[in-house]
C-alpha angles and dihedrals in degrees: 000000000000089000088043093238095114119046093199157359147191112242116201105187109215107202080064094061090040097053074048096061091044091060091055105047083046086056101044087039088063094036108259136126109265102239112250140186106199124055090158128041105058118071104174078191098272101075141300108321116205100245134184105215114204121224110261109213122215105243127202145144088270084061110015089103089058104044103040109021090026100045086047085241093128128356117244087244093059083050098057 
């Protein structure tokens, strides 16, 4: 996107997926039900698995500061 030779791309932060599996080991450890938000979409070919899907963001040259140097995802100099 820098270079100009890709117009977009979907970002999928992982430490949001990660805070998200702590949650739910948290959850199941004291007993509890993870909290989901798809009961429907993911088969892994033995049936419908409960699944927490993260949020993907929609990543460009306009936002590309904010979500990856702002957010201390990457620094500007990894970028380059």
């Amino acid at each position: 996107m820098l270079k100009g030779t890709q117009a977009m791309s979907i970002f999928k932060d992982t430490r949001t997926l990660a805070a998200k599996v702590v949650e739910m080991v948290d959850a199941i450890m004291n007993g509890k039900k993870p909290v989901v938000n798809d009961t429907k979409t993911y088969n892994n070919g033995t049936g419908i698995i409960p699944s927490f899907l993260c949020e993907p963001v929609y990543g460009s040259k306009d936002n590309y500061k904010e979500l990856l140097i702002d957010s201390g995802y990457y620094t500007e100099a990894q970028l380059k």
